[in-house]
N, C-alpha and C positions, 0 to 999 in steps of 0.2 A: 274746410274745417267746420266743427260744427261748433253748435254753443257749450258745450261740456270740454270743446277743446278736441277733440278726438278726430280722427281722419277716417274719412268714411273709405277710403282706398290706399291699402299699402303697400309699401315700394316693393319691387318683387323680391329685392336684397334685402328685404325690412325683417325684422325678429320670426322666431320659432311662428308657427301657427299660423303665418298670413301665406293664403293662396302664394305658389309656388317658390316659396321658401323651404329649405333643407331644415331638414332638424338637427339640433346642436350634435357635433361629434358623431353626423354620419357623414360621409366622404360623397363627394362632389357625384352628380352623374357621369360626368365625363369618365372621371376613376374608376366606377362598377362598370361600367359599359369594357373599359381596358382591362379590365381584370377578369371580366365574363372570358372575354377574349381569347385571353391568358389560358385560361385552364381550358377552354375549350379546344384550343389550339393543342397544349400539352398530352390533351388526354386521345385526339385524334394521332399524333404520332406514334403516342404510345399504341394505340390499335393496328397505326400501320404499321410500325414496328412488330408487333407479334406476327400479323399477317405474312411477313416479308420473311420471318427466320420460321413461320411454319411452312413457307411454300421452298424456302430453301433446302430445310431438313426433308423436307418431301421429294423433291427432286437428288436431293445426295441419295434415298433411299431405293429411286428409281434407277439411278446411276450405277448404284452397288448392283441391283437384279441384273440391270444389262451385263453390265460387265461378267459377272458370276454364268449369266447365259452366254456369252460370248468365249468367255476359258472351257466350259464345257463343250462348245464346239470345236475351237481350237486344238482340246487335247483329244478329241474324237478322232479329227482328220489326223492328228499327229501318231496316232494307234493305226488307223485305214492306210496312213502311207508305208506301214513297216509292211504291211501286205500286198499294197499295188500301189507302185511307186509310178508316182507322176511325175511328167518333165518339169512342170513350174508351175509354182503354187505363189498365194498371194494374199495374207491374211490383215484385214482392216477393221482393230478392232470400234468399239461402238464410239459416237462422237466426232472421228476422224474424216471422214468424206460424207458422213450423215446419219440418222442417225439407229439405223439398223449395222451391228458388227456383222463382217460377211469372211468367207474364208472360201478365195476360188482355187482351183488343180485344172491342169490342161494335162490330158493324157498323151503319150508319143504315138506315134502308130503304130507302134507295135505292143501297144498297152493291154491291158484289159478290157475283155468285150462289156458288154450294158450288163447283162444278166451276172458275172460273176462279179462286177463293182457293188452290185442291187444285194449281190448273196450274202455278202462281205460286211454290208450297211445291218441287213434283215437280222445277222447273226448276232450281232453287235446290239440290239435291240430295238430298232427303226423299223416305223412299221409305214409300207406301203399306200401310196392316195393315189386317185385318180390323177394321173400326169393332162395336162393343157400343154397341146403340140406349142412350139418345136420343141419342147421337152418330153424324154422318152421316159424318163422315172421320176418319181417324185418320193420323198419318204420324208416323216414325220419322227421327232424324237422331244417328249415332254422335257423341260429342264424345271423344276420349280412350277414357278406359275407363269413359263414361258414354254412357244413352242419351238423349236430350233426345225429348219424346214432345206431339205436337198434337192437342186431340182439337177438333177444329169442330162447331159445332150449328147446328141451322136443320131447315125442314121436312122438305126432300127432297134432295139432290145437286143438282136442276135450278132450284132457289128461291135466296132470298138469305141471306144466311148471317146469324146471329144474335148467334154470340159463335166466342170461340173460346179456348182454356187451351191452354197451352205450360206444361210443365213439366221442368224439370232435378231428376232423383234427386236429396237431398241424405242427409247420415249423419248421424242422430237423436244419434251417439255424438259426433262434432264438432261439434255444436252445440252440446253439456252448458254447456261453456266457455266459449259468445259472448252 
């Protein structure tokens, strides 16, 4: 104390104005720290949250392509079989075993040779690619903004054909969800 009476050091709980004292009717540290918290907390959900229902609404939208690429093929082969009837066919659309939709036919041996499955496809609007052995034909058919892809097997072009895989691209990412 000094001679005026006065304390040269005040209590840290002591009135407004002394070193590490709160000023009147503002709320504790402890409180702004928890409240910082708070919204901080609140406003990061909220971001995951929009993140979370854009990446959903993005995969429903990628789900929708496949699928719509996948019925395209389906009703393709479903038109090819009124023409060359195959012994057993076998369609998986997209999502189901992975996640490209595939639509396979096994021909009998007394089926249709490479070249008139190939004429049948080419007519239809399929346009031929370079085939990668054991595959003897290959054909392409745009859907959208997908490519729907045939690849035919059998011995040679001039023999009878064997099988054949049609596949529609599908998105591993829009499948997470199905």
């Amino acid at each position: 104390m000094s001679e005026s009476g006065f304390v040269d050091e005040a209590p840290r709980d002591g009135p407004a104005g002394a070193p590490g004292a709160e000023p009147p009717g503002r709320p504790p540290a402890r409180m702004r720290t928890a409240r910082r918290a708070l919204v901080s907390g609140v406003f990061a959900g909220l971001v995951l949250g929009l993140l979370a229902f854009a990446a959903w609404a993005w995969s429903g939208r990628l789900h929708a392509d496949d699928v719509e690429a996948w019925d395209t093929l389906h009703h393709e082969f479903v038109l090819v079989d009124r023409s060359v009837p195959p012994l057993g066919h076998g369609d998986i659309p997209p999502c189901r075993s992975g996640p490209a939709g595939t639509v396979t036919r096994d021909y009998p041996s007394t089926g249709a040779l490479v070249t008139d499955l190939v004429e049948v496809l080419v007519g239809r609007g399929w346009v031929e690619r370079t085939p990668t052995p054991p595959v003897v034909a290959r054909l392409v058919l745009p859907a959208g903004d997908r490519e729907l892809t045939v690849d035919v097997s059998g011995a040679s072009r001039e023999q009878l054909v064997e099988g054949l895989v049609a596949h529609s691209p599908g998105s591993a990412f829009a499948c997470l969800g199905r």
